[in-house]
PLY file of the C-alpha trace (Angstrom):
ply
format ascii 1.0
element vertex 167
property float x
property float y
property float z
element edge 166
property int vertex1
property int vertex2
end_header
-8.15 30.95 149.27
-7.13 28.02 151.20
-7.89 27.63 155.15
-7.09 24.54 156.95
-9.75 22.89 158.89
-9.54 22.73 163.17
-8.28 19.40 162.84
-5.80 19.79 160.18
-4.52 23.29 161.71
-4.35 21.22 164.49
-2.27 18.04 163.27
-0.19 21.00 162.18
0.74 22.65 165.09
0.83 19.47 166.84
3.57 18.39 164.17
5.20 21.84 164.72
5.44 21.32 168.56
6.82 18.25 168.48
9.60 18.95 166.40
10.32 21.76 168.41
10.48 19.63 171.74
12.64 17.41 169.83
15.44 20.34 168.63
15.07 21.86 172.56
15.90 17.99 173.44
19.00 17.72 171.35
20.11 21.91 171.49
20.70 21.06 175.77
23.25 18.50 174.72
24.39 17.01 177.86
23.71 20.33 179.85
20.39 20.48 181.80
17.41 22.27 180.84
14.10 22.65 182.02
11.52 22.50 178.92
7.68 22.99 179.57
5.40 20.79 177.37
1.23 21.55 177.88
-0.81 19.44 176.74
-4.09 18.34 178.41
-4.89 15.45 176.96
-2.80 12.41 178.49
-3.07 10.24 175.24
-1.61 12.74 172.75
1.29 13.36 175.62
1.59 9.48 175.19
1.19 9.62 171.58
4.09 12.58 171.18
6.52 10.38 173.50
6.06 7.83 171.26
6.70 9.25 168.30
9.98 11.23 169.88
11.30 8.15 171.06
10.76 6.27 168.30
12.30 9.08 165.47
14.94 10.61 167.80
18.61 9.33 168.44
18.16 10.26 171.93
17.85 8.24 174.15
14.69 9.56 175.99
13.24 7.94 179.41
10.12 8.81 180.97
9.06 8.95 184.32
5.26 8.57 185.44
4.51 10.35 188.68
2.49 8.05 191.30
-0.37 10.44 192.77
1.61 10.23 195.93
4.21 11.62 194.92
5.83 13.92 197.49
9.00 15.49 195.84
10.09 15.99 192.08
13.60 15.28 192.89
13.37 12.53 194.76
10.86 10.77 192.30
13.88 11.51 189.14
16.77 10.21 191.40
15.06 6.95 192.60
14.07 6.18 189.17
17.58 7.18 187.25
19.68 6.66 189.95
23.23 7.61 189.27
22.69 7.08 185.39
22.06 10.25 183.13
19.60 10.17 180.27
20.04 11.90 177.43
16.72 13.51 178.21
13.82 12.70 180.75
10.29 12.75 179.79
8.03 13.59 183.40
4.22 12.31 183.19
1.38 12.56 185.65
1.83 16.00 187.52
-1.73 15.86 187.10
-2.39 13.13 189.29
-0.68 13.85 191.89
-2.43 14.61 195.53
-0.29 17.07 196.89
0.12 19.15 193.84
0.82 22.57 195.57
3.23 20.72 197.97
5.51 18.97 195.32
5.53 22.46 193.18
6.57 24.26 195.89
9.17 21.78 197.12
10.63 21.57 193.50
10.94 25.20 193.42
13.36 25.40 196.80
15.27 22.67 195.05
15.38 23.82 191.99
19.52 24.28 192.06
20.02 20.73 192.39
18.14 19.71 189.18
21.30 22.29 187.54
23.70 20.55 189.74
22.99 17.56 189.68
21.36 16.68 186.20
23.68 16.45 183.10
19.93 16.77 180.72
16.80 17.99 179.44
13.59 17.75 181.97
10.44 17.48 180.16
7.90 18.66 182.26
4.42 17.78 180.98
1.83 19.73 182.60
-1.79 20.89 181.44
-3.22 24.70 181.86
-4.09 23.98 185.68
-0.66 22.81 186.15
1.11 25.39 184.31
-0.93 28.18 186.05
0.48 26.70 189.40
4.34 26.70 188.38
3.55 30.22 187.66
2.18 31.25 190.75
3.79 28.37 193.26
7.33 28.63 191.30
7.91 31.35 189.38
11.65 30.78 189.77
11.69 27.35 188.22
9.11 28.70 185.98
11.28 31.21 184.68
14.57 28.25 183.97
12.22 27.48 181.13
12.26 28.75 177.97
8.80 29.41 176.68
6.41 26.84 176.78
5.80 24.30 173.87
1.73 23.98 173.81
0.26 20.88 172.19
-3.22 21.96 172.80
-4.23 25.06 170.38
-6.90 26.86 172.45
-10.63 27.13 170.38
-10.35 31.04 170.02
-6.59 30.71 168.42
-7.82 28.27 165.56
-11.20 30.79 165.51
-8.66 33.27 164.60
-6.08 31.63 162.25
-9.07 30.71 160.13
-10.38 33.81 160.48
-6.75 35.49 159.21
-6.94 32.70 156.12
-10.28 33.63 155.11
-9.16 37.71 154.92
-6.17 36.36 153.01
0 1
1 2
2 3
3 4
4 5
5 6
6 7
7 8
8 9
9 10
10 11
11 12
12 13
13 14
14 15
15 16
16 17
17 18
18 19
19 20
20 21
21 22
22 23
23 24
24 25
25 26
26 27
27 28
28 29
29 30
30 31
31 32
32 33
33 34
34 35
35 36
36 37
37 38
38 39
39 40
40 41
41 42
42 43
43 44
44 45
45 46
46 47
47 48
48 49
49 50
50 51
51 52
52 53
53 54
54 55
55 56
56 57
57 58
58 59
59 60
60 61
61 62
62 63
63 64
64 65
65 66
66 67
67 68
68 69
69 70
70 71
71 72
72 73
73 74
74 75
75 76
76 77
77 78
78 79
79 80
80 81
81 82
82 83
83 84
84 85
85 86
86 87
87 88
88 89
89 90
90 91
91 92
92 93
93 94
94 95
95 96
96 97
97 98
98 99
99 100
100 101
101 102
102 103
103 104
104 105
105 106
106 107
107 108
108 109
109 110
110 111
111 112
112 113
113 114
114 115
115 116
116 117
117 118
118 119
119 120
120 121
121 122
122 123
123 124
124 125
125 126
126 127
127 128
128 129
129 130
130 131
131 132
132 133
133 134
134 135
135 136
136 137
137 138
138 139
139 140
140 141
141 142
142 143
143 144
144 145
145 146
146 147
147 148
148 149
149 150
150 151
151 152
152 153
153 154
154 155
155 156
156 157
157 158
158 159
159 160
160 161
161 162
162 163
163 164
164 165
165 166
């Protein structure tokens, strides 16, 4: 019988995620795409950009949202400007003020991100966050496919160890 510790299930799955993100990164292709990334801590977010810029052959930009921050939109096109990325990394929805407000404005938007972006979004959010988009924006919440989760919640590694132990 062999069961995997919390940490080393969760090195796992944190390997697992990431190469997902990465193959969702390079499947859009020069189409956009809005892909959901939750994670709550800010240093592995930090620590998975790294390593996906590093390893990919995208070329992957991030943005870092000031906590004033009024508008999602407007935040991307100042800081790409007419220039596409191959895919664009979005950091700090967490910090901003006006949370409900820039949500909610990115939702009545949401057709220009299609129209106007040529790649992937990243979206990093935690639990609070994502619970928002999915009450504040279920249309933009739905452009996503499902969510790529960094964080394995306590009762889920309870249970995989659990399931290894019966095995």
């Amino acid at each position: 019988m062999i069961s995997l510790s919390n940490s080393e299930n969760s090195t796992v799955s944190s390997i697992a995620a990431t190469n997902r993100l990465a193959r969702a990164i390079m499947v859009s292709g020069g189409e956009f795409s809005l892909i959901l990334a939750c994670c709550n801590s800010v240093e592995k977010q930090q620590q998975v950009l790294n390593v996906l810029i590093e390893f990919s052959s995208a070329d992957i930009q991030e943005i870092l949202l000031s906590p004033a921050a009024d508008t999602l939109y407007a935040a991307i096109t100042t800081k790409i400007g007419a220039t596409q990325p191959e895919a664009l990394m979005v950091r700090g929805l967490e910090s901003v003020v006006e949370i409900n407000q820039l949500i909610i404005s990115t939702n009545i938007m949401r057709d220009e991100f299609r129209k106007q972006f040529r790649f992937p979004l990243v979206l990093w959010v935690n639990e609070e966050i994502l619970c928002k988009l999915v009450w504040l924006a279920p249309d933009l919440k739905d452009w996503a496919a499902s969510t790529i989760r960094f964080d394995i919640p306590h009762n889920h590694l309870v249970e995989s160890e659990q399931q290894a132990i019966r095995a």
